[in-house]
N, C-alpha and C positions, 0 to 999 in steps of 0.2 A: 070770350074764349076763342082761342084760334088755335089750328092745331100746327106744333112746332116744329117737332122729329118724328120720323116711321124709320120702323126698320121690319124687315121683313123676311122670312125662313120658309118658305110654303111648304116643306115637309112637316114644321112646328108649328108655328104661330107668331104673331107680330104685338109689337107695342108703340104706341103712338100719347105721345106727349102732350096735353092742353095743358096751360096759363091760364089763372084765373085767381079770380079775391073772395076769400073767404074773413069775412067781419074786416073787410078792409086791409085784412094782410094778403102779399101773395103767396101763392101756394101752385101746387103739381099736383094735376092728376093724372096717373097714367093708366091707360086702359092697355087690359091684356087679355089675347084672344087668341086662344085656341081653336084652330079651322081645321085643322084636320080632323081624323079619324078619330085621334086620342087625345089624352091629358096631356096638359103641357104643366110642368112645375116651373113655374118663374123664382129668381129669388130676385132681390130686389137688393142690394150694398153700397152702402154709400159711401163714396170714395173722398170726398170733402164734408164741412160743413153739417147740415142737422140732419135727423133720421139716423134709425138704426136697423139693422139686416132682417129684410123680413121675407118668407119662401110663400108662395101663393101657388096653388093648383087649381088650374082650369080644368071643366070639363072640355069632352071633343063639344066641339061645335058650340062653346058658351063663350062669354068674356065673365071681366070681372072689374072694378074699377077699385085702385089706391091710390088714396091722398095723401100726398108726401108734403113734410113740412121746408121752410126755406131759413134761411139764417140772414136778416137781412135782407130778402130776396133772392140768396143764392143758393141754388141748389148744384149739388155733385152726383150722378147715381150710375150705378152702372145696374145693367139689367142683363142674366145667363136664363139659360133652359137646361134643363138636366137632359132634356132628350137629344139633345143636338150641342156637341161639343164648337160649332160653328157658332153657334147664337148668341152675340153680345153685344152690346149696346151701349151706348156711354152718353147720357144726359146730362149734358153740363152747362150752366150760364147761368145770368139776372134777371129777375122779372122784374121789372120798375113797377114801384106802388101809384094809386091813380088819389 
């Protein structure tokens, strides 16, 4: 696992991208972490390819971790925060199977 993309909001929270094989397929996990004071609502939308829209709330000070699927190896997502009209993020590329 190696971590790919960060993006980062320090009024909000950040999300950062690992690659990795699960039963041999590749797959996304994204970790989302709320560092501030508050909750942070992530949604999660996929803008290509597999996956479907999913909204995740963090606590302040917690993360959380989702497994996103790939089509192929490829994934498309884009990532908002309800708190911060600023926050988006676009996860897009291949993971070569091993």
């Amino acid at each position: 696992m190696g971590e790919i993309g960060t993006v980062e909001d320090l009024l909000v929270g950040r999300a950062v991208l690992e690659a990795e094989q699960i039963a041999g397929r590749p797959t996304r996990r994204f970790f989302l972490f709320a560092e501030g004071r508050q909750s942070v609502t992530f949604t999660l939308t996929t803008n290509d390819f597999a996956g479907r829209t999913r909204t995740i709330e963090v606590r302040a000070g917690k993360q959380q971790v989702v497994t996103w699927p790939t089509e192929d190896g490829y994934s498309d997502v884009i990532i908002t925060a309800k708190e911060s009209a600023d926050f988006r993020q676009r996860f897009a590329g291949r993971a070569a199977e091993k």
